[in-house]
Each structure stands twice: as structure tokens, then as C-alpha cells.
ChimeraX commands (.cxc) that place a marker at each C-alpha (Angstrom):
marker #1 position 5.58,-15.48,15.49 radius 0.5
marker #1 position 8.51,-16.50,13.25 radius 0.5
marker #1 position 9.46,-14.75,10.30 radius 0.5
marker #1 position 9.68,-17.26,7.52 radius 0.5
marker #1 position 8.61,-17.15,3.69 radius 0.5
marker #1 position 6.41,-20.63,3.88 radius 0.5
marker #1 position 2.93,-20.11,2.63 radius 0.5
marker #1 position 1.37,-20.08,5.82 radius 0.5
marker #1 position 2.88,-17.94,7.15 radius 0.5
marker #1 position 3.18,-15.16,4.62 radius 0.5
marker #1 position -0.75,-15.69,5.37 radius 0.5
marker #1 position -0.75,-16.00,8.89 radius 0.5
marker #1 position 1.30,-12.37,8.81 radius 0.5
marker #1 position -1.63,-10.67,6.45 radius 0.5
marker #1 position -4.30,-11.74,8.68 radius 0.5
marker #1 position -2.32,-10.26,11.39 radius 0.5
marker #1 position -1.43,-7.34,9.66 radius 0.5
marker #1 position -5.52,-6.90,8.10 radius 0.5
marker #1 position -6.09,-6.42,12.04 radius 0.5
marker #1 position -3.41,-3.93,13.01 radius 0.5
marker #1 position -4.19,-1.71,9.79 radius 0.5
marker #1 position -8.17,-1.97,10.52 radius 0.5
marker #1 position -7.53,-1.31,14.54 radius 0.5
marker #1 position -5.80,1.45,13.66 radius 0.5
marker #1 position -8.03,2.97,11.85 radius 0.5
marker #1 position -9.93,4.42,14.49 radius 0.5
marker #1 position -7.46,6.76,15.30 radius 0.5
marker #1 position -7.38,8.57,12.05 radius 0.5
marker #1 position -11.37,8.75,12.50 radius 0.5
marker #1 position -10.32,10.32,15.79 radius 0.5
marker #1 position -8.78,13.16,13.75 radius 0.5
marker #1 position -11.14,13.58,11.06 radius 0.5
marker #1 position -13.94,14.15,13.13 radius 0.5
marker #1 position -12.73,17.19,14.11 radius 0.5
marker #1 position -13.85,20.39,12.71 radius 0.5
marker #1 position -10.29,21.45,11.49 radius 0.5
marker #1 position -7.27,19.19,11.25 radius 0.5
marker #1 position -3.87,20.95,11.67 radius 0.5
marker #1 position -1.10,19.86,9.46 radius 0.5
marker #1 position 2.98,20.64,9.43 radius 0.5
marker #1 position 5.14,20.59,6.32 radius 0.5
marker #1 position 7.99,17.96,6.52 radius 0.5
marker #1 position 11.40,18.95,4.84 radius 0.5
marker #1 position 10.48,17.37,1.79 radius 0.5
marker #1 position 7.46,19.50,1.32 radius 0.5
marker #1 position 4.49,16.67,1.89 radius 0.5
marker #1 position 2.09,17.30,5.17 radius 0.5
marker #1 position 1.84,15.67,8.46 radius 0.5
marker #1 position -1.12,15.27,10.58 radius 0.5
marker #1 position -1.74,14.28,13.98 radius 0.5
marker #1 position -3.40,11.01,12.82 radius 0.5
marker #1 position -0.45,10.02,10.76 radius 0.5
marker #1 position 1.64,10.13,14.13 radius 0.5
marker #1 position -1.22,8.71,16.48 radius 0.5
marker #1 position -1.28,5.60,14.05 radius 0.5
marker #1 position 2.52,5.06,13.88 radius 0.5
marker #1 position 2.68,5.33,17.24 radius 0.5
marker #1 position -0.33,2.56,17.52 radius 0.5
marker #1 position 1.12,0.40,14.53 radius 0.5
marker #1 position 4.72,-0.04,16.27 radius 0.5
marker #1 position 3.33,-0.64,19.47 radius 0.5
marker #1 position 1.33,-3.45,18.11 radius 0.5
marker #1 position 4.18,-5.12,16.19 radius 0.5
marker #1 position 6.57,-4.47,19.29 radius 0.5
marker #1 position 3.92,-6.65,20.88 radius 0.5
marker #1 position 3.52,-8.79,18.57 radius 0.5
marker #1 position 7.10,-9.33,16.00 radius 0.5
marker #1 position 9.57,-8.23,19.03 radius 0.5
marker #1 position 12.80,-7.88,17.28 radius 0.5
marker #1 position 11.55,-7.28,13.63 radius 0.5
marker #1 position 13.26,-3.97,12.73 radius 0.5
marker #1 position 11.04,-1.59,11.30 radius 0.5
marker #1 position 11.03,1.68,9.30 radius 0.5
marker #1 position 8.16,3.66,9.48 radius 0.5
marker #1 position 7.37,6.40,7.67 radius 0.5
marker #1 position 7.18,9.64,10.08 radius 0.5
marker #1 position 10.25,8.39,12.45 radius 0.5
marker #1 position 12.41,8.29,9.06 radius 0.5
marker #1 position 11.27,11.83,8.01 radius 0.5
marker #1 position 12.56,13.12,11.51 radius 0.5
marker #1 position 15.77,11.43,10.67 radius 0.5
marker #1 position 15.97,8.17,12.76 radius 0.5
marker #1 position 17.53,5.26,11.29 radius 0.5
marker #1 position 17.37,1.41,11.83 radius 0.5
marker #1 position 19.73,-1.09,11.39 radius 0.5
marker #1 position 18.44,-3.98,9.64 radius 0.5
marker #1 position 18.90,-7.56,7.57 radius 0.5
marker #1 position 17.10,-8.64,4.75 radius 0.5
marker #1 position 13.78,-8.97,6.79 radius 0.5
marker #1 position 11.60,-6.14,7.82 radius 0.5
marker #1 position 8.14,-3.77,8.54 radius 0.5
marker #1 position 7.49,-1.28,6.70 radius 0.5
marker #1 position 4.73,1.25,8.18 radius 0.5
marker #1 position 2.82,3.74,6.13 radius 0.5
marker #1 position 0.20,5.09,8.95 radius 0.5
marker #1 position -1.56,7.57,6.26 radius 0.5
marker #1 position -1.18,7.02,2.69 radius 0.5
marker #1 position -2.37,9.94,1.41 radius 0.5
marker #1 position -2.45,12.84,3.27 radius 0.5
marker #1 position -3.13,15.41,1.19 radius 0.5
marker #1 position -6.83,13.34,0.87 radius 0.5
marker #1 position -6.93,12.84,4.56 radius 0.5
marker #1 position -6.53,16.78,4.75 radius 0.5
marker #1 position -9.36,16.95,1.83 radius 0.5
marker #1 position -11.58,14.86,3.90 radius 0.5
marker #1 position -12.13,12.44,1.20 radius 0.5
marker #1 position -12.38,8.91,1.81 radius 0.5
marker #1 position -9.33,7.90,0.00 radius 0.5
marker #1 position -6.74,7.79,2.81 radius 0.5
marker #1 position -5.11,4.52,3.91 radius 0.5
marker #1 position -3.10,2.93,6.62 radius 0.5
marker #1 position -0.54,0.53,5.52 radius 0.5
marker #1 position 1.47,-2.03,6.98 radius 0.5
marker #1 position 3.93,-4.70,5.19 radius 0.5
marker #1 position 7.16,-7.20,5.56 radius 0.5
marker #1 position 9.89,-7.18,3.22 radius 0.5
marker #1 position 11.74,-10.27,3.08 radius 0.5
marker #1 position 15.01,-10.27,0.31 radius 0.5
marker #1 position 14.00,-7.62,-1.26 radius 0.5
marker #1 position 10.43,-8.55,-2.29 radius 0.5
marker #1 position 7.04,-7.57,0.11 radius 0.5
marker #1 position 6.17,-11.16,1.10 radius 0.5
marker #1 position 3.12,-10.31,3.00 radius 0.5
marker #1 position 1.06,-6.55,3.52 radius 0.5
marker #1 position -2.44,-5.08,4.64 radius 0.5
marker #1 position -4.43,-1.69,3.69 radius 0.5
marker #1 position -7.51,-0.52,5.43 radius 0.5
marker #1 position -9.41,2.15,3.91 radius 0.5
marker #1 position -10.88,3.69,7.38 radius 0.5
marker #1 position -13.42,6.25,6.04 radius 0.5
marker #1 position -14.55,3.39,3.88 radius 0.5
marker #1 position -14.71,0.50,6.39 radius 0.5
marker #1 position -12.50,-1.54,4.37 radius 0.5
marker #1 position -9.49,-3.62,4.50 radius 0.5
marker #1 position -7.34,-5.65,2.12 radius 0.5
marker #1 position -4.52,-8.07,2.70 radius 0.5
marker #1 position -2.54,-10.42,1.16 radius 0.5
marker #1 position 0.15,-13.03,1.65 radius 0.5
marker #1 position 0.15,-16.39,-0.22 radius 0.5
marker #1 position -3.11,-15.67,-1.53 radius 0.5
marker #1 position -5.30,-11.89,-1.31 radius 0.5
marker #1 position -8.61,-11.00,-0.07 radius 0.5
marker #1 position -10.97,-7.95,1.26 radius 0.5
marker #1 position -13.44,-7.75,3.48 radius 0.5
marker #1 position -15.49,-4.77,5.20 radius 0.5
marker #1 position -13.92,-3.87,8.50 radius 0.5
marker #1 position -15.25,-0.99,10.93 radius 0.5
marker #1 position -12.24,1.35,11.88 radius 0.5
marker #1 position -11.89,0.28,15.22 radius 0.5
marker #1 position -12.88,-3.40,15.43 radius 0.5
marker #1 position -11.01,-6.37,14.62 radius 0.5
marker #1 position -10.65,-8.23,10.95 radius 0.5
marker #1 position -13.69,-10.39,10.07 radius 0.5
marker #1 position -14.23,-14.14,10.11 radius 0.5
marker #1 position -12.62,-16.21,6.88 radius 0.5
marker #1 position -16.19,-16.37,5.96 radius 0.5
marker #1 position -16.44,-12.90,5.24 radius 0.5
marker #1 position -13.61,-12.45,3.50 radius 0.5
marker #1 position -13.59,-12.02,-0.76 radius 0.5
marker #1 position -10.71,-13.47,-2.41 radius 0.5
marker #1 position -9.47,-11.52,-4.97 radius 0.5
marker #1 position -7.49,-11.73,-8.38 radius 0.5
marker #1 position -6.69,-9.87,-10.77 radius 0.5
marker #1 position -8.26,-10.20,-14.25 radius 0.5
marker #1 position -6.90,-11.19,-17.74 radius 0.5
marker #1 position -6.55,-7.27,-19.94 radius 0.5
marker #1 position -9.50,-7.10,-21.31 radius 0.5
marker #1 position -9.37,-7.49,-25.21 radius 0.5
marker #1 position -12.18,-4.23,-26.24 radius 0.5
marker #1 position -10.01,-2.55,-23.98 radius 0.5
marker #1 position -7.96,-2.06,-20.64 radius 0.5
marker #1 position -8.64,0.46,-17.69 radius 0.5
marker #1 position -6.03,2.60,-16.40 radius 0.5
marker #1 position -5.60,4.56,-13.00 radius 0.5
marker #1 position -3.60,7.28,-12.19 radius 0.5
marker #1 position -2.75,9.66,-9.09 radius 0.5
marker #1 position -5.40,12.07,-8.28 radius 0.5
marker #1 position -2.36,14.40,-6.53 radius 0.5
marker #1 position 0.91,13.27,-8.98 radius 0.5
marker #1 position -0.38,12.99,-12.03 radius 0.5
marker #1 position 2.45,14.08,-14.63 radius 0.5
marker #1 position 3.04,13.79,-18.75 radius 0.5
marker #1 position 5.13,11.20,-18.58 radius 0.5
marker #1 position 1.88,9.01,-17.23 radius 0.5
marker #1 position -0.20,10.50,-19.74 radius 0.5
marker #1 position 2.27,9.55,-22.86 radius 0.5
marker #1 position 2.23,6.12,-20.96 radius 0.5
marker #1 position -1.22,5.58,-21.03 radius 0.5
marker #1 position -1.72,6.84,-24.63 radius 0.5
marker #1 position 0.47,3.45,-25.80 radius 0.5
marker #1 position -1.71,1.30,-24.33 radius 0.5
marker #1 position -5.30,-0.12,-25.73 radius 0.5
marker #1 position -6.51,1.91,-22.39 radius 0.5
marker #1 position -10.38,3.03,-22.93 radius 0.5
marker #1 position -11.27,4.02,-19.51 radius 0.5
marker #1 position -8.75,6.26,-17.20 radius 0.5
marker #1 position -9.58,6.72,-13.52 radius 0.5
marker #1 position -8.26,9.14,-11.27 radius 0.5
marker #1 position -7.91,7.23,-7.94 radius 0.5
marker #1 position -6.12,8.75,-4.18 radius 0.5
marker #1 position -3.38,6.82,-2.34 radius 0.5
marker #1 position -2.66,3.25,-2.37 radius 0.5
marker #1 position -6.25,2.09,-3.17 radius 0.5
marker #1 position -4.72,1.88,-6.87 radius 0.5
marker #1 position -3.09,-1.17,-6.02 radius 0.5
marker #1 position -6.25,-3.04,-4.14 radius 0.5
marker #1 position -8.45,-1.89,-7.70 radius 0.5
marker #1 position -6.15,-3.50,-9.69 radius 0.5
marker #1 position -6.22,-6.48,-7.41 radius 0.5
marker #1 position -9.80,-6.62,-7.51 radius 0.5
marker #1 position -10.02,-6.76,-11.32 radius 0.5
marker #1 position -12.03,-3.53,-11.35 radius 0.5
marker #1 position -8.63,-1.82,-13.18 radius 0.5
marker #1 position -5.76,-2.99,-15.53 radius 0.5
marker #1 position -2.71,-1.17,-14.94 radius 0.5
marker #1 position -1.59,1.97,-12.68 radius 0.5
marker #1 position 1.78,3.75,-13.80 radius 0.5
marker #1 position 4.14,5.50,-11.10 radius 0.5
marker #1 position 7.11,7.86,-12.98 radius 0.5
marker #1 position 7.21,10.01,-10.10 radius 0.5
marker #1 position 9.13,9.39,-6.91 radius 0.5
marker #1 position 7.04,7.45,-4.36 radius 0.5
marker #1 position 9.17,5.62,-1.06 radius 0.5
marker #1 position 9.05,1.66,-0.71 radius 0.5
marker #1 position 6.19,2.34,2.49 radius 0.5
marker #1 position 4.46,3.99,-0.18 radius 0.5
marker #1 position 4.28,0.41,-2.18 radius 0.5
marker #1 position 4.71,-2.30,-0.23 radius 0.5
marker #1 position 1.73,-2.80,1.07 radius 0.5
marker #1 position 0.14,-2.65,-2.11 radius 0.5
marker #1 position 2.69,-4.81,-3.96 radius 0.5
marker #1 position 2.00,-7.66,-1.53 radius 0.5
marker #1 position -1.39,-7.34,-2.02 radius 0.5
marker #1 position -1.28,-7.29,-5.67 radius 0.5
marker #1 position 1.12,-10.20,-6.17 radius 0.5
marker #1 position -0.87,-12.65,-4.37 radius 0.5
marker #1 position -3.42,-11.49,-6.21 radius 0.5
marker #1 position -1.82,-12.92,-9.77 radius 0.5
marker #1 position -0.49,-9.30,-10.71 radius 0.5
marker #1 position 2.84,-7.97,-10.76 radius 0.5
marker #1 position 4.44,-4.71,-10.53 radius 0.5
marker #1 position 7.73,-4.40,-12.25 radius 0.5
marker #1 position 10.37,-1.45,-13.00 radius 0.5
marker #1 position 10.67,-0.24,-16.34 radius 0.5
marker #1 position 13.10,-2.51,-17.74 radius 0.5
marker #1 position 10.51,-5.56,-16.71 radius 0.5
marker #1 position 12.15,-6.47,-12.78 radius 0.5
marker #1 position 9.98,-6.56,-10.13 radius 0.5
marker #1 position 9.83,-3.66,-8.48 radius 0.5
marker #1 position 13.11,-3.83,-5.93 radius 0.5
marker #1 position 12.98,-2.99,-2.20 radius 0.5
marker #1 position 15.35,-2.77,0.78 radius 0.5
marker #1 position 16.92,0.22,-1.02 radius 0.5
marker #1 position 18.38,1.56,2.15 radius 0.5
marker #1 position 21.43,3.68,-0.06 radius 0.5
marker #1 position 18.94,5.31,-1.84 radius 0.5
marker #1 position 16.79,5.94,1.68 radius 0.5
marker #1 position 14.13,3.43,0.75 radius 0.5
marker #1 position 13.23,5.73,-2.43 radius 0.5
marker #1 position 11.63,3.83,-5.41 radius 0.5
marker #1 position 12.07,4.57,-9.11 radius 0.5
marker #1 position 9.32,4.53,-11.52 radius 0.5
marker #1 position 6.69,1.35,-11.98 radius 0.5
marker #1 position 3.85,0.43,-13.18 radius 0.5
marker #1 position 1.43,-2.60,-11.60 radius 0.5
marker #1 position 0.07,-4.50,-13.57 radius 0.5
marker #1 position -2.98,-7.12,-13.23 radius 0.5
marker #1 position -2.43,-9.44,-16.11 radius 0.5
marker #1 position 1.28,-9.16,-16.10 radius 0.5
marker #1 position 1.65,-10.64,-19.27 radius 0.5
marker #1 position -0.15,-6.80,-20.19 radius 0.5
marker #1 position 3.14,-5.86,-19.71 radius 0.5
marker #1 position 4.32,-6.49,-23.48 radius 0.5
marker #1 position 2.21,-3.85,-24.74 radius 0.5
marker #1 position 3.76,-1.16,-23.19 radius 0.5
marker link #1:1,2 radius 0.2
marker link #1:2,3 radius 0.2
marker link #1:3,4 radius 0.2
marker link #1:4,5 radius 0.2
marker link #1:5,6 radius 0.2
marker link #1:6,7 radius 0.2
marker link #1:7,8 radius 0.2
marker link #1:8,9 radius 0.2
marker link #1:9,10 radius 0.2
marker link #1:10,11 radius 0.2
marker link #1:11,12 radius 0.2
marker link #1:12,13 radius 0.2
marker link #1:13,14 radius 0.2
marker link #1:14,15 radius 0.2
marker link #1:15,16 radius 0.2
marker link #1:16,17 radius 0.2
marker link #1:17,18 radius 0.2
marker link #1:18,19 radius 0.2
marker link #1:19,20 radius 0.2
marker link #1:20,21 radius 0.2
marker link #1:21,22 radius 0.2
marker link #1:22,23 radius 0.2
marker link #1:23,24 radius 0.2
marker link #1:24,25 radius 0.2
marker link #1:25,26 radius 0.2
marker link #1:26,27 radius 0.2
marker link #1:27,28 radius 0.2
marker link #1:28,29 radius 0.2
marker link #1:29,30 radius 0.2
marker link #1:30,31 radius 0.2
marker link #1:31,32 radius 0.2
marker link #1:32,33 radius 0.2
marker link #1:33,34 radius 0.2
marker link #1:34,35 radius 0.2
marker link #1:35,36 radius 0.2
marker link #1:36,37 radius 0.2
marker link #1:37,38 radius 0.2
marker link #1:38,39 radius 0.2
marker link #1:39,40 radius 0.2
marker link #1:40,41 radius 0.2
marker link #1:41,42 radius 0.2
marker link #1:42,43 radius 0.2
marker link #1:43,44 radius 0.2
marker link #1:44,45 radius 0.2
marker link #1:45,46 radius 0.2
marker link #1:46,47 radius 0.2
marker link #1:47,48 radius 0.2
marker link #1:48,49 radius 0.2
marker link #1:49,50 radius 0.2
marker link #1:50,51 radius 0.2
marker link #1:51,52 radius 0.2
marker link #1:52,53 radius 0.2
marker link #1:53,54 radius 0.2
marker link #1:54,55 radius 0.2
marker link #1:55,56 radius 0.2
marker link #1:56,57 radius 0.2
marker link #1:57,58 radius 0.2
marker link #1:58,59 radius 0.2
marker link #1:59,60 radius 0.2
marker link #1:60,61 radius 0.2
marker link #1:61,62 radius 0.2
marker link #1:62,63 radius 0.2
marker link #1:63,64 radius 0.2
marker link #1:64,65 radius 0.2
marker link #1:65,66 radius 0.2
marker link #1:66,67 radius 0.2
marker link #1:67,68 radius 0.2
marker link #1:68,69 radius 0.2
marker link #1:69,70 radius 0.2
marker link #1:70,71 radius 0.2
marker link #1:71,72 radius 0.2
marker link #1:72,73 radius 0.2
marker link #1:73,74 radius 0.2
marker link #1:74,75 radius 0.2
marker link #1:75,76 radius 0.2
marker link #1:76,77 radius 0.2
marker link #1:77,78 radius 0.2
marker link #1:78,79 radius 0.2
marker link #1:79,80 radius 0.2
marker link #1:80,81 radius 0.2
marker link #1:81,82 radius 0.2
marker link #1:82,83 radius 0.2
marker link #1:83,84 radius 0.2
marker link #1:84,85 radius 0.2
marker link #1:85,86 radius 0.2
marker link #1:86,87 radius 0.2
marker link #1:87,88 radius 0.2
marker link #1:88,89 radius 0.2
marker link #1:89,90 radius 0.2
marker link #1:90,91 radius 0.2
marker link #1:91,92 radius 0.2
marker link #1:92,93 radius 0.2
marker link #1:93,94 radius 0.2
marker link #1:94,95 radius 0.2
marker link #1:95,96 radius 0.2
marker link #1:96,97 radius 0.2
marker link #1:97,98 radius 0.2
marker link #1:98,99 radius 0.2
marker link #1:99,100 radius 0.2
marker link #1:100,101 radius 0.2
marker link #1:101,102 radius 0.2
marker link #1:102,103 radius 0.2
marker link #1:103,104 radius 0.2
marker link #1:104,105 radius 0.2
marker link #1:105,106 radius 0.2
marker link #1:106,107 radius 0.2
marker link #1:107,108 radius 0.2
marker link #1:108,109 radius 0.2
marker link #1:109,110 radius 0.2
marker link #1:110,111 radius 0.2
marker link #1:111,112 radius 0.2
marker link #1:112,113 radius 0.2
marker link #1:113,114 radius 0.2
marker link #1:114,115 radius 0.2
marker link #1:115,116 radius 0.2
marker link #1:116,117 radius 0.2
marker link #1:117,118 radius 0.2
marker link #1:118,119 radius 0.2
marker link #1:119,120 radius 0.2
marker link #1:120,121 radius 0.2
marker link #1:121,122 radius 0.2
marker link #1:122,123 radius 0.2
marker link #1:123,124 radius 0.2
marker link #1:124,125 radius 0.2
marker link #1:125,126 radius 0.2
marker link #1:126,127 radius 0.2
marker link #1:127,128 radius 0.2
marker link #1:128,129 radius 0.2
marker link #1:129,130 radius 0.2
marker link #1:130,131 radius 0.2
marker link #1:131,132 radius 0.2
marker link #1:132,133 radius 0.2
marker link #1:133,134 radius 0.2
marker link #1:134,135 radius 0.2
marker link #1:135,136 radius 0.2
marker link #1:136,137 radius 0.2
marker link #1:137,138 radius 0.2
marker link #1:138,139 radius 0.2
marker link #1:139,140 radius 0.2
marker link #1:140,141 radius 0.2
marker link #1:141,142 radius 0.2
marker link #1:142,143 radius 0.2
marker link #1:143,144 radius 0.2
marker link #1:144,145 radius 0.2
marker link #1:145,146 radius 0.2
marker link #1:146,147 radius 0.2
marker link #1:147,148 radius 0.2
marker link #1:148,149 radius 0.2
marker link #1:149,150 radius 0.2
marker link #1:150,151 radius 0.2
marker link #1:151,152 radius 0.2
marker link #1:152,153 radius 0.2
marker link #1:153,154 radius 0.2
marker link #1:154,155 radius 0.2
marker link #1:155,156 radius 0.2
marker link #1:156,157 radius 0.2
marker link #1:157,158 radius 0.2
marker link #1:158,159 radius 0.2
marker link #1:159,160 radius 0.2
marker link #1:160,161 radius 0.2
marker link #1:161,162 radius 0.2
marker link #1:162,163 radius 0.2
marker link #1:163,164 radius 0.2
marker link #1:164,165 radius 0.2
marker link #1:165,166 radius 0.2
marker link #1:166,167 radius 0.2
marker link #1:167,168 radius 0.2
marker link #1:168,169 radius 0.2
marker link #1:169,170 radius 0.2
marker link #1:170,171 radius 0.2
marker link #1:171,172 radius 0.2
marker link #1:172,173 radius 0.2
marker link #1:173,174 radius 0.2
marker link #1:174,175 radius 0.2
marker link #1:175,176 radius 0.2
marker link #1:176,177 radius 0.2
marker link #1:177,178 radius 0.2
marker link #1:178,179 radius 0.2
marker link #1:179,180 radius 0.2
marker link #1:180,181 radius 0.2
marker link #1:181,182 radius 0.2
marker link #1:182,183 radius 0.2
marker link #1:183,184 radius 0.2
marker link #1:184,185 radius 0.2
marker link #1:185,186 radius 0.2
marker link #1:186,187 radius 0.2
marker link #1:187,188 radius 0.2
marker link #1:188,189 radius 0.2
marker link #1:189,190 radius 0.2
marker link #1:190,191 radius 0.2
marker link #1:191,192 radius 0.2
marker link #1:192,193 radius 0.2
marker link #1:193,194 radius 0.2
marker link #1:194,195 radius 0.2
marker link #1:195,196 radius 0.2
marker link #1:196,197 radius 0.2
marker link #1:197,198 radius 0.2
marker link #1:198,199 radius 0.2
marker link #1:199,200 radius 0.2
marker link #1:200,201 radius 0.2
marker link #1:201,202 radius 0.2
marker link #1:202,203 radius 0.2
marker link #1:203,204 radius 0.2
marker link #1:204,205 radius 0.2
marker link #1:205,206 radius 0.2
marker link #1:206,207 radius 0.2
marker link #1:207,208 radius 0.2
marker link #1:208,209 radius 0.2
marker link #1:209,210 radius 0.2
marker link #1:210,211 radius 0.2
marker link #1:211,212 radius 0.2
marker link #1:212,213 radius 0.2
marker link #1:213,214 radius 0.2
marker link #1:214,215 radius 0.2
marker link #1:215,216 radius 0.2
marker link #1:216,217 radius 0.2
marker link #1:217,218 radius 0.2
marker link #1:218,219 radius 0.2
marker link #1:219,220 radius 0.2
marker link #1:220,221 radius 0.2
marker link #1:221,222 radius 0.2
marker link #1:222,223 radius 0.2
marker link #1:223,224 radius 0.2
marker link #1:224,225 radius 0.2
marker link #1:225,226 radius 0.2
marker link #1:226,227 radius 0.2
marker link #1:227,228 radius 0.2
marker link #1:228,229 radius 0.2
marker link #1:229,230 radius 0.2
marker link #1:230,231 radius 0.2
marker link #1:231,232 radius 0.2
marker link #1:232,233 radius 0.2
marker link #1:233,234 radius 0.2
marker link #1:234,235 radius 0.2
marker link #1:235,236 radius 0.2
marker link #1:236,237 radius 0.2
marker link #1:237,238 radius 0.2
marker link #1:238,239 radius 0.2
marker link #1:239,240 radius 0.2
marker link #1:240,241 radius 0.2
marker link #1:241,242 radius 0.2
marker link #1:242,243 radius 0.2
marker link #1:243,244 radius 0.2
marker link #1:244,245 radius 0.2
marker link #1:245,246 radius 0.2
marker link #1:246,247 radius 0.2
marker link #1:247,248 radius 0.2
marker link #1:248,249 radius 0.2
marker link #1:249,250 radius 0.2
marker link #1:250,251 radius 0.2
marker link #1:251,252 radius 0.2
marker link #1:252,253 radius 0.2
marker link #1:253,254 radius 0.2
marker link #1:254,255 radius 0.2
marker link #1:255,256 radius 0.2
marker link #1:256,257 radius 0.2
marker link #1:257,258 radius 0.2
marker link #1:258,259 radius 0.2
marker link #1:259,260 radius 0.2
marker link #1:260,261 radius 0.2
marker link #1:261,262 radius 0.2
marker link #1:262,263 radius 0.2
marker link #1:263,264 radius 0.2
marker link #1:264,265 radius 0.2
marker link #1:265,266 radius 0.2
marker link #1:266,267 radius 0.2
marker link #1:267,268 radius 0.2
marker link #1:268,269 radius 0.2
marker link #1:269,270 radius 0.2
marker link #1:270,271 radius 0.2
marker link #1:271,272 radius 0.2
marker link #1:272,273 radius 0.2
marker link #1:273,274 radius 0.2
marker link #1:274,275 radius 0.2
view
């Protein structure tokens, strides 16, 4: 399949990537099922499970198979120090957005998957396994309910979604149920915000593409595989998620190791103003 920005194919690439991210699933299940799940401390002090490797490992397969030759940085082979050589186009690969839930057992762990083309995710997919959901989006966003395991629905089951205008009697907010700091807090407290949920992993970004929240603001460091996935989703949605000077958020920050600086997503971007 080429890489190319045209509509249909940023779509064609979600739907592909809504299958990978729900097949993958399965394997995380694998993991969780069991009646304790060992875990390793990386250098930078965050936890690594067998799942997140078993998916990885499944999720680069899969896009060997079907990409070949679209470089792509994934998340555990960068923390053991491998690097790839890349253009402007490529994958990124978070196999399990939020660990520290995963380890928790709770339900809010994802797998993500997403291409960055110039800078900007152009297309991404999350699948909530322990939920039996997936979202993706490309040119246009949608969710559907997926079994871990099994393959992405028919169109018909799919549920478009976008985002919703801020509501005027007020706006809902979501923060990080693991990183939640004062800067967010101060944040939050300039904005006509009347409902603040506390919300694991990159689910943030599909509630805000659903409508069901307003804004989500990140001040502490999170990695572009962290994101992208996410962002895509968002986007094509009708939201936006932009830096603190206003920019979209920026990625293919390879001198900085792919680390992101602060931002906050929006769902009615024109929100933004407020702030």
C-alpha cells in the first residue's frame, strides 16, 4: 500500500491500522489473565510488561507484512536504545499506553498505532482491549466495538465521531489519572470548566473526539507514540491539539528523541481563545 496524504488513503491506512491495534489486543488479554503480571523498570523509571513486548513484536510484524519499507519507531525497541533512520514519513507504535493501568488491572490500557507524514499524524488507531473497543481515524474518525482478538467490524458498525462545539453552561475537562500536576490544575481553573474527569492513557484523546469531553491539558513530558495516535484521531474528528503558543502539536522530533512539550487537545478548537 502506498504511502500518500490523499483522503483515501489516510482512510484506507486507519481501517488498516483499527485491525492491527484490535488483533493485537489479544495478546495483552494473554497477560492479564494471569494471576500476577511481572513488570521491569526501564531507565527512565516507567514499567515494562510482557504484553507491551508481545504486542510490539505482533504490531511490527504486521506492518513488515503489510507497509514493507515504512521505517518505524516503536516504543520498547527505542527504550533499549535502537535507532532508525528515517524521512519525513513514518509508524509510530505504542503497544501499551498505559502501563501503570495495565499493571492496576483496570480497563484503561491501550494499544496504539499511527503514521506521521511532515510532521503531522495523518492517519492512527487505538483499541481499548479490556473494553472491546477501537477507534481510528484518517480523513474522517469513527469507533466501533471490537473483541481483542478478531478483526475490525463492517462500515456498518462503525460510529462516526466529532467533536462538539464548548458547551456555553460550561466545558468538561480531563486530566491524567497517573501525571496529574499544578500546572494542569491552574490550567483548568482559567477555563469555564464545570466538570473535571480523571481519565488513564490515551482514551483522553478518543473522549474528546467523541464529544463526551472538551479539552485535556498535557504540561508534563509525554513521547510523540504517546500522542499520535490520538492526535490523528482527534483531528479528523474536527478537534485540534496545539502547543502552547497555538501550533499544532509538532512531531518527527528525532533531536529531541521524539519527546513532546506540553499541549492541550482541544474539541472545539476555536475553545482555544479562552485559555
Amino acid at each position: 500500500m502506498p504511502i500518500m496524504n490523499a483522503r483515501s488513503d489516510r482512510q484506507s491506512l486507519a481501517r488498516l491500522f483499527g485491525d492491527l491495534v484490535v488483533g493485537a489486543g489479544a495478546l495483552a488479554m494473554e497477560v492479564l489473565a494471569r494471576p500476577e503480571i511481572g513488570a521491569q523498570l526501564k531507565s527512565d523509571k516507567s514499567p515494562v510488561t510482557e504484553a507491551d513486548e508481545r504486542v510490539e513484536e505482533y504490531l511490527l510484524a504486521a506492518l513488515a507484512r503489510d507497509l514493507p519499507g515504512v521505517p518505524i519507531i516503536a516504543e520498547e525497541a527505542a527504550a533499549r536504545g535502537e535507532s532508525v533512520t528515517h524521512g519525513s514519513a513514518f509508524l509510530l507504535i505504542d503497544p501499551i499506553d498505559g502501563t501503570r493501568e495495565f499493571l492496576a488491572r483496570s480497563p484503561e490500557f491501550t494499544v496504539n498505532l499511527a503514521l506521521i507524514i511532515d510532521g503531522a499524524p495523518v492517519a492512527g488507531a487505538i483499541s481499548a482491549p479490556a473494553q472491546a473497543k477501537v477507534w481510528f481515524g484518517g480523513a474522517d474518525s469513527f469507533a466501533a466495538d471490537a473483541a481483542p482478538g478478531g478483526a475490525l467490524p463492517a462500515p456498518q458498525d462503525w460510529r462516526r465521531l466529532r467533536t462538539r462545539k464548548a458547551p456555553p453552561k460550561g466545558m468538561t475537562a480531563l486530566v491524567s489519572k497517573s501525571h496529574l500536576d499544578a500546572q494542569t490544575t491552574d490550567f483548568i481553573s482559567r477555563l469555564p470548566v464545570i466538570r473535571r474527569m480523571s481519565v488513564g492513557s490515551s482514551l483522553k484523546f478518543c473522549a474528546v473526539a467523541e464529544g463526551l469531553a472538551d479539552v485535556y491539558p498535557r504540561f508534563g513530558p509525554t513521547m510523540e507514540w504517546d500522542t499520535a495516535a490520538g492526535d490523528a484521531i482527534l483531528r479528523a474528528a474536527g478537534g485540534a491539539v496545539l502547543d502552547p503558543a497555538g501550533a499544532p502539536l509538532l512531531y518527527n522530533k528525532a533531536g529531541a528523541k521524539y519527546l513532546n512539550g506540553s499541549f492541550i487537545a482541544w474539541g472545539d478548537p476555536s475553545a482555544s481563545t479562552l485559555s
